[in-house]
C-alpha positions as CSV (number, residue, x, y, z in Angstrom):
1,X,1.1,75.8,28.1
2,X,2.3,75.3,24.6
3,X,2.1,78.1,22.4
4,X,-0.2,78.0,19.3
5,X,2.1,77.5,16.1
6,X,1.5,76.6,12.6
7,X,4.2,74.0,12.8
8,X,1.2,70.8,13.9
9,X,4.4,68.6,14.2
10,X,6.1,71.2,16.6
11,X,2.8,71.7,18.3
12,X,2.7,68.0,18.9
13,X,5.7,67.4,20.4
14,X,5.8,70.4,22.9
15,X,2.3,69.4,23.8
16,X,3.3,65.9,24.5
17,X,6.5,66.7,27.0
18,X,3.9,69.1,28.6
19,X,1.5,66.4,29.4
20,X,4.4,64.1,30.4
21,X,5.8,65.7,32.6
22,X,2.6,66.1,34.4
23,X,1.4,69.9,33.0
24,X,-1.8,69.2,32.5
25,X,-4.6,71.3,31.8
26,X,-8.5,70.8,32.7
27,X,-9.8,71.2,29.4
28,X,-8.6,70.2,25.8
29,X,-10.0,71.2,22.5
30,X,-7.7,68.5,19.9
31,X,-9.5,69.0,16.9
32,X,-8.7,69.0,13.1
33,X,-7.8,67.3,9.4
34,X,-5.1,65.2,10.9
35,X,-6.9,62.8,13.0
36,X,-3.6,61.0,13.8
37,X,-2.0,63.6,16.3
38,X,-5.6,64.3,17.6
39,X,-5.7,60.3,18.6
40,X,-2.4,60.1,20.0
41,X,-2.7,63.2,22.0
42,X,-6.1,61.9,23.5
43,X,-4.4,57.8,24.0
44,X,-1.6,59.9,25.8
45,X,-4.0,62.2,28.2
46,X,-6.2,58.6,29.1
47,X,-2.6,57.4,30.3
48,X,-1.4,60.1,32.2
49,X,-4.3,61.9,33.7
50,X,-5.8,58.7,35.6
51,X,-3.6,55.6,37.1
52,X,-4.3,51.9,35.6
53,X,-6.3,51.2,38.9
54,X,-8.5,54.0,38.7
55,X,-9.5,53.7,35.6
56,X,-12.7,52.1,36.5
57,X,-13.5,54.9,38.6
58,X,-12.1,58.0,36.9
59,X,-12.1,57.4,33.2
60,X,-15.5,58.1,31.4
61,X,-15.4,58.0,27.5
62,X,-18.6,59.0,25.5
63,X,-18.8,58.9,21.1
64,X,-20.3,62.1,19.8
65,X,-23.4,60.3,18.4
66,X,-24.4,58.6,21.4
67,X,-24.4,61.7,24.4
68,X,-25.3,65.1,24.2
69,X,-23.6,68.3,25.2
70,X,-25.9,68.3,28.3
71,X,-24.6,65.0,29.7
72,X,-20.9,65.9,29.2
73,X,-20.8,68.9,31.3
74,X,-23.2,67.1,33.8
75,X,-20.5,64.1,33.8
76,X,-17.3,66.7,33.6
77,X,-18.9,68.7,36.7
78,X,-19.0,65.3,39.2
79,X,-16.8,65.0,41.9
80,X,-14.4,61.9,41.5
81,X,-15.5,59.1,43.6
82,X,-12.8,57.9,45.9
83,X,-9.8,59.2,43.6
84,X,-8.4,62.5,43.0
85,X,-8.8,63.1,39.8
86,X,-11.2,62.1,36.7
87,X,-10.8,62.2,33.1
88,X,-14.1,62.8,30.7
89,X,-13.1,61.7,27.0
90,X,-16.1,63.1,24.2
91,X,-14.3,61.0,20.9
92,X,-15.9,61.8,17.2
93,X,-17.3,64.7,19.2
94,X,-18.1,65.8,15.2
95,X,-21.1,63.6,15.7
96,X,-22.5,65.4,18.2
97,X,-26.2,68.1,17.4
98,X,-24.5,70.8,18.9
99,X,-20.9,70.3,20.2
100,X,-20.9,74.1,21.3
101,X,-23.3,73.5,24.1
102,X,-20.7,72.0,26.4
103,X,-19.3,75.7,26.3
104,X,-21.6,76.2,29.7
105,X,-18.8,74.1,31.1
106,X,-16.7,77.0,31.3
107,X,-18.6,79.3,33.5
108,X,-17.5,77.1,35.9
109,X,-14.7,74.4,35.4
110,X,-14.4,71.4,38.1
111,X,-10.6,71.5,39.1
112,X,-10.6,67.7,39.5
113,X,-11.7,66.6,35.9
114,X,-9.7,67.1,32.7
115,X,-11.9,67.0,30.0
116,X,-11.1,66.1,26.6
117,X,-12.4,66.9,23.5
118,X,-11.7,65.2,20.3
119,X,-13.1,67.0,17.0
120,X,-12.0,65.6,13.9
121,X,-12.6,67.6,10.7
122,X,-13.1,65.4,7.1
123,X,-9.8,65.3,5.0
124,X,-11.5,64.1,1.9
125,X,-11.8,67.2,-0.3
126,X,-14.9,64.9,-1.7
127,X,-16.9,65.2,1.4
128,X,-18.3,67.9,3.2
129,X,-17.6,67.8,6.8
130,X,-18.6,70.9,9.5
131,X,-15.4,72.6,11.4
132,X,-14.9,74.4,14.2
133,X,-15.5,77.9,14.2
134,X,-13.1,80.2,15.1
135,X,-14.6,83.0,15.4
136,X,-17.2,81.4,17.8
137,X,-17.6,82.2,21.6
138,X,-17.1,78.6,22.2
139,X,-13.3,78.5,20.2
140,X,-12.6,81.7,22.1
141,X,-13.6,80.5,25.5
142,X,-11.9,76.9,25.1
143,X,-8.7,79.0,24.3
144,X,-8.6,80.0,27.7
145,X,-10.1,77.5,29.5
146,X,-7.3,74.9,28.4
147,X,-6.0,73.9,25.4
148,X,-6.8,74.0,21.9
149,X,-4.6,72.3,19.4
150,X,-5.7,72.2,15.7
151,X,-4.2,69.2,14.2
152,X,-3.3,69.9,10.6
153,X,-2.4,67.7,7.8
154,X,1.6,67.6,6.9
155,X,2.4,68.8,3.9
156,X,3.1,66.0,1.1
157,X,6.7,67.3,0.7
158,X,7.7,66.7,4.1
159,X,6.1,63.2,4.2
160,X,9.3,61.2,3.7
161,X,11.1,63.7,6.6
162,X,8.1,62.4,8.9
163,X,8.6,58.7,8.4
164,X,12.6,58.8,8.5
165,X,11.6,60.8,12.3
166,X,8.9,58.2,13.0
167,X,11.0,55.0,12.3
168,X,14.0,56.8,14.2
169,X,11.7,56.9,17.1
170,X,11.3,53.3,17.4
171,X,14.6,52.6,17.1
172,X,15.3,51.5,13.5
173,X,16.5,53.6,10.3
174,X,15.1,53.5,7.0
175,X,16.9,54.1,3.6
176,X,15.8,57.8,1.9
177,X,14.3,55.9,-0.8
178,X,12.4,53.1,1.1
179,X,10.3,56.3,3.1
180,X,10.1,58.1,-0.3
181,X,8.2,54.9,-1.8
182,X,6.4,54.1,1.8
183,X,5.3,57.6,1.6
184,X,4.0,57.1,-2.2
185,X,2.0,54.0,-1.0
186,X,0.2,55.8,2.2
187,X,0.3,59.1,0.9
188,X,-0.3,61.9,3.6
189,X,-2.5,59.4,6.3
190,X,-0.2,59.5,8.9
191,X,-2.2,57.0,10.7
192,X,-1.9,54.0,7.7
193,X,2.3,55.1,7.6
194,X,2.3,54.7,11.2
195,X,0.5,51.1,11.1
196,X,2.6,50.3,8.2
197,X,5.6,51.5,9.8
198,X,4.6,49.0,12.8
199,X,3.7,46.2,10.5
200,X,7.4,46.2,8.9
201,X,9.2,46.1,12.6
202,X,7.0,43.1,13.8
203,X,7.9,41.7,10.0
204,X,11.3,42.0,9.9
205,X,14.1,39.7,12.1
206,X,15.4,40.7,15.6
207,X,18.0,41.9,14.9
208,X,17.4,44.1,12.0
209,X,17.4,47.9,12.4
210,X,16.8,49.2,8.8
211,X,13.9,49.2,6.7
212,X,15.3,49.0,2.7
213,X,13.6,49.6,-0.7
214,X,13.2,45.5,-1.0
215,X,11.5,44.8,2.5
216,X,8.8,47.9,1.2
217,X,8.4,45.9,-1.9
218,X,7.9,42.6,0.1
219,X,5.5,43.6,2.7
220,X,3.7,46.9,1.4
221,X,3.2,45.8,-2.0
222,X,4.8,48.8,-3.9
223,X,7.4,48.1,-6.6
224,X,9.9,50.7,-7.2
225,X,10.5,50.2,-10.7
226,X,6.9,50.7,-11.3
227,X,5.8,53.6,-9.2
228,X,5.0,57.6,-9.4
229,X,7.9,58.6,-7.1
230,X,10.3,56.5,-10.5
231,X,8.3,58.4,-13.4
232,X,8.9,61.6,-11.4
233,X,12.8,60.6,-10.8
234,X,12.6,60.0,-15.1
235,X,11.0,62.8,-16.1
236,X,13.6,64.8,-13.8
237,X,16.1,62.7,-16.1
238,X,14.6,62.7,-19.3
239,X,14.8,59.1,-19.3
240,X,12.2,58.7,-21.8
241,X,12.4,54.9,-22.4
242,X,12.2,54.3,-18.9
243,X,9.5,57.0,-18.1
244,X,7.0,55.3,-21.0
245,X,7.6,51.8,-19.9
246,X,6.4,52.9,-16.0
247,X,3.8,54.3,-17.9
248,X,2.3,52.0,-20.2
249,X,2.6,49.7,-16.4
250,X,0.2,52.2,-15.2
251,X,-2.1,51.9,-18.1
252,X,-2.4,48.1,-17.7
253,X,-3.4,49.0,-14.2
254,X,-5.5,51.9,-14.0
255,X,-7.3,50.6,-11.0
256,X,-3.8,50.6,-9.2
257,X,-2.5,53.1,-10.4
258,X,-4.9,56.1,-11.3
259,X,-4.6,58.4,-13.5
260,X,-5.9,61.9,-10.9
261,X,-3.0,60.3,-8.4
262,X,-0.4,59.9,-10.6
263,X,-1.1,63.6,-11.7
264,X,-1.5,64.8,-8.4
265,X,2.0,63.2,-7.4
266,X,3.6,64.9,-10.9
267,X,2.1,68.1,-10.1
268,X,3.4,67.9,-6.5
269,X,6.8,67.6,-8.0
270,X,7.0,70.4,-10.8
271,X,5.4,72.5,-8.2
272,X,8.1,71.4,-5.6
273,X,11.2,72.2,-8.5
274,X,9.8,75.8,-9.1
275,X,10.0,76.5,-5.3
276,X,13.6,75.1,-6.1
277,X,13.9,77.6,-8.4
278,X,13.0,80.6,-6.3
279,X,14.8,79.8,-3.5
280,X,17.8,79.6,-5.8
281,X,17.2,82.9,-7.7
282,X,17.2,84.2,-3.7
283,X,20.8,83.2,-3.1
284,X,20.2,80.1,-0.9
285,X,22.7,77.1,-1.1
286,X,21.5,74.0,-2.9
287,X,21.9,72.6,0.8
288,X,19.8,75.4,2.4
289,X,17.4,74.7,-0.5
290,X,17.0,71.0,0.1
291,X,16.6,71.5,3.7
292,X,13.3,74.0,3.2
293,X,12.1,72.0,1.0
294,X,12.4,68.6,3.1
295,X,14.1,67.2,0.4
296,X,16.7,64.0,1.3
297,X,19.9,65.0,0.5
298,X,20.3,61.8,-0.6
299,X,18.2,62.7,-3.7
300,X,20.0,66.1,-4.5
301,X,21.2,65.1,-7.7
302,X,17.8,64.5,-8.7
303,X,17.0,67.9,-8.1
304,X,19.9,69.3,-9.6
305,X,19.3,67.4,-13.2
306,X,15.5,68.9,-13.0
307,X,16.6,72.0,-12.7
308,X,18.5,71.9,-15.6
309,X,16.0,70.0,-17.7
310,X,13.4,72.0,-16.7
311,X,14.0,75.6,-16.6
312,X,11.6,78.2,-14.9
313,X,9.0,78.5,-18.1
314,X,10.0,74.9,-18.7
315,X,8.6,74.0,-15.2
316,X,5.6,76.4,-15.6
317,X,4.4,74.9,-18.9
318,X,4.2,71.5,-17.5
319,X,1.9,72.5,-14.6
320,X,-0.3,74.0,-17.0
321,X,-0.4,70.4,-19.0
322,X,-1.0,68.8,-15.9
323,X,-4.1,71.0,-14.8
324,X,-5.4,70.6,-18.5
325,X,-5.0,66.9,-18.1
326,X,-6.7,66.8,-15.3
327,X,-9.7,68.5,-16.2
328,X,-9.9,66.3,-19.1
329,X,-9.6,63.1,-17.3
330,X,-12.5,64.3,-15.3
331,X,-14.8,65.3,-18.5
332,X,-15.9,64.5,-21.8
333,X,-13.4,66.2,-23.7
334,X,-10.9,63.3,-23.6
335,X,-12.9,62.1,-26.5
336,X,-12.3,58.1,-26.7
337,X,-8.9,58.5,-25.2
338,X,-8.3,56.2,-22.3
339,X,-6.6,57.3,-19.1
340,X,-3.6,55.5,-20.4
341,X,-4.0,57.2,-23.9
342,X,-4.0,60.9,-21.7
343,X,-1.1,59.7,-19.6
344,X,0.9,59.0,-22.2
345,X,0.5,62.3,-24.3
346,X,1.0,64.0,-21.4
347,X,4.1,62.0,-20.9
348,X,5.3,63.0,-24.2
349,X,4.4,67.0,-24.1
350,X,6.1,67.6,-20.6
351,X,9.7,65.0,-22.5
352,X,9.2,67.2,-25.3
């Protein structure tokens, strides 16, 4: 049984060869932030548990707002009718009163169903969305009944890392900065990269095996000349001329380009250089540095001009501007500025 790890990427993939090579377990708790792993996980336990031609038979699926806990375990506890095994699938199980009830299920498991839980917590920090308790008898007793795998949102740093892997995995390549502005354009939903990612391959000719900068432009709509990941890449520069021009493009288009994500993807990136830092002041190799940090190679001297323009206090002093920025974008005290009007003073503090 795969160990628990905070690594949800690592956790995936040993959890996958488990269940594909046949080691599966009678109960699964997949629940979590990133709703993509928990759907493949449960898609890839539907396939494996039950052959095509017993599907009819031994494949029940229920949506947390239409069945109750009662009915689960009543459904889980049946003996398969003519087939050896049976799969019960509980998806958006969030929806159910009280998902905890089916924890009478435990007290005594039927060996011929697998039973799969599917639990997905709200990623919008907007919303408020009920977890699962871990400190709860039903956590603790689904821990040993089967498995419980907590899917967990990849960090925004390592976004570009998981596309390049994705895209390898079909059986294509991608140029570092096509996934760095695919990644810009999707953000963290691994789900919309994915369909993205499947869009481009059914796009592009035969014979093609590389996704570049232009065919992301094309089809996804992003321009690279005119994007967060290029007024990051100037202000690593100090390429002022080009830095105001991408951002006097996002203040003609404020409801393409706003102003909170363009500050979120800045602050992402200072924060990202004075890691950079640290790891350098600790005696790691720029290459050793890159590689923690999920950074591309490939945009090392990047990294290497930032940390140059933008010394420890430098670095510091423009995070600070970016979190007053932000709480003035979201109140009164911008006064009559626009959100163009902040970005570009904010622009010309963190050049200054």
């Amino acid at each position: 049984m795969a160990k628990a790890t905070t690594d949800t990427v690592q956790e995936y993939k040993a959890l996958r060869e488990e269940i594909l090579r046949g080691d599966i377990q009678p109960f699964y708790l997949l629940f979590g932030k990133e709703h993509y792993y928990i759907d493949e996980l449960c898609k890839l336990l539907m396939e494996q548990v039950v052959p095509p031609e017993e599907r009819d038979f031994g494949q029940l699926v229920y949506f947390g707002a239409d069945v109750t806990a009662n009915q689960v375990v009543s459904a889980a506890r049946q003996y398969p009718m003519m087939i050896a095994r049976q799969i019960v699938v509980v998806k958006e199980a969030q929806m159910m009163k009280k998902v905890e009830d089916i924890g009478v299920y435990f007290e005594g498991i039927q060996p011929t169903t697998v039973l799969v839980i599917c639990y997905k917590t709200n990623n919008d920090p907007t919303k408020s969305g009920k977890n699962i308790d871990k400190r709860s008898t039903f956590y603790k007793q689904a821990k040993k009944a089967g498995v419980v795998f907590e899917s967990n949102p990849i960090p925004d740093y390592r976004i570009a890392r998981w596309i390049d892997a994705y895209v390898a995995e079909q059986g294509m390549r991608i140029d570092p900065d096509a996934a760095a502005l695919l990644a810009e354009s999707a953000g963290t939903d691994l789900q919309k990269l994915a369909l993205t990612v499947d869009k481009l391959r059914k796009l592009l000719p035969e014979d093609r095996n590389r996704i570049g900068i232009a065919d992301i432009e094309e089809n996804v709509g992003m321009s690279r000349d005119y994007s967060a990941f290029e007024l990051t890449k100037a202000l690593s520069l100090k390429d002022a001329p080009k830095a105001f021009r991408i951002v006097q493009f996002f203040a003609d288009s404020p409801k393409r380009f706003p102003i909170q994500m363009t500050m979120a993807a800045l602050s992402s990136h200072f924060i990202r250089l004075l890691r950079y830092h640290a790891l350098l002041q600790s005696g790691l190799s720029r290459n050793e540095i890159l590689a923690q940090l999920g950074i591309n190679p490939y945009f090392g001297s990047e990294y290497d001009a930032a940390v140059r323009n933008y010394p420890v206090k430098k670095a510091m002093k423009v995070i600070s501007l970016l979190k007053d920025y932000d709480q003035r974008s979201k109140s009164n005290t911008r006064g009559e500025a626009s959100d163009g009007d902040l970005l570009k003073e904010l622009t010309a503090k963190i050049l200054a």
